[in-house]
C-alpha positions as CSV (number, residue, x, y, z in Angstrom):
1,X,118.7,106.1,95.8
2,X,117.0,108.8,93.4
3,X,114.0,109.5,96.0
4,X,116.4,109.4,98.3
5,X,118.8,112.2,96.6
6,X,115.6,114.2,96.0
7,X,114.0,114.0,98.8
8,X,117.9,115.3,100.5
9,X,117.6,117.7,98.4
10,X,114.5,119.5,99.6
11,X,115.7,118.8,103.0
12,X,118.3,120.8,102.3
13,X,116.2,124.1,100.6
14,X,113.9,123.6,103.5
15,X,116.5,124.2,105.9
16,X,119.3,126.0,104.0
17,X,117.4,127.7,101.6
18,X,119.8,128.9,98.4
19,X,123.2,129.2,100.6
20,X,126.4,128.0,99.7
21,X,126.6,124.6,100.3
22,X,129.6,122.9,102.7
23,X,133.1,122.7,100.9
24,X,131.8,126.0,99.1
25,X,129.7,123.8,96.8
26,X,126.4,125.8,95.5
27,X,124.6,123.7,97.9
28,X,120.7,122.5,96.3
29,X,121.5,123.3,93.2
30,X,124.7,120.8,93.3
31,X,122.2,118.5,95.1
32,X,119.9,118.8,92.5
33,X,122.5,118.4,89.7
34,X,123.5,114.9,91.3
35,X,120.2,113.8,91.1
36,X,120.8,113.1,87.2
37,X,123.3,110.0,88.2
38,X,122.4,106.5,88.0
39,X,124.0,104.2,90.5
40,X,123.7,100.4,90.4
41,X,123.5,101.1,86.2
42,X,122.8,97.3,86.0
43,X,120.0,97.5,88.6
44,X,118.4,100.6,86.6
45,X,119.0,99.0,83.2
46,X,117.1,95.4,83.9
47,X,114.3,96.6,85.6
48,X,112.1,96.6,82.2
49,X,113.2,93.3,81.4
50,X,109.8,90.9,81.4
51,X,109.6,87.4,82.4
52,X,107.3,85.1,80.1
53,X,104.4,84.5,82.3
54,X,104.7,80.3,81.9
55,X,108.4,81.0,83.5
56,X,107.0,83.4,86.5
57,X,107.2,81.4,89.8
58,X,103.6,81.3,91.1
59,X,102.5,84.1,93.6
60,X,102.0,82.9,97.1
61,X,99.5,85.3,99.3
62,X,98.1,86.9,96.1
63,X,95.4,88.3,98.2
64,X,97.8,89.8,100.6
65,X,98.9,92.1,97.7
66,X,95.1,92.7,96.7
67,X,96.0,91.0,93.5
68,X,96.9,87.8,91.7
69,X,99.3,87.0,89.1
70,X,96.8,87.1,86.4
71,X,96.0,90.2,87.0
C-alpha cells in the first residue's frame, strides 16, 4: 500500500504538477503527507518476526526461486 501511495503520488505531480488538489486539499503534498500512515499495523509490525529454521516448512522448487532454504 506504501509503493502504491508513492507511486500515486508522482502520478499525480506528473500530471498535476503543484495545483490544488480536489476538495481544495494541497494536492501532492497532502499525497505525500499520507504516505507516513501504516495500514494493516499488524501486517507492518510482524514482518521482522523470524521463524527458527528447524520450524521452517521445507522449500518446494527451491531452484525455481534461484535459491534454497539454506541459503
Amino acid at each position: 500500500m506504501v509503493k502504491w501511495r508513492h507511486a500515486h503520488a508522482r502520478m499525480v505531480e506528473r500530471i498535476m504538477g503543484r495545483r490544488i488538489g480536489t476538495g481544495g486539499t494541497s494536492g501532492v503534498d497532502y499525497l505525500d503527507m499520507t504516505s507516513q500512515y501504516r495500514i494493516f499495523k499488524d501486517l507492518w509490525g510482524v514482518r521482522t518476526i523470524l521463524v527458527k529454521p528447524q520450524e521452517r516448512p521445507a522449500l518446494r522448487n527451491a531452484e525455481f526461486y534461484g535459491y534454497t532454504a539454506e541459503s
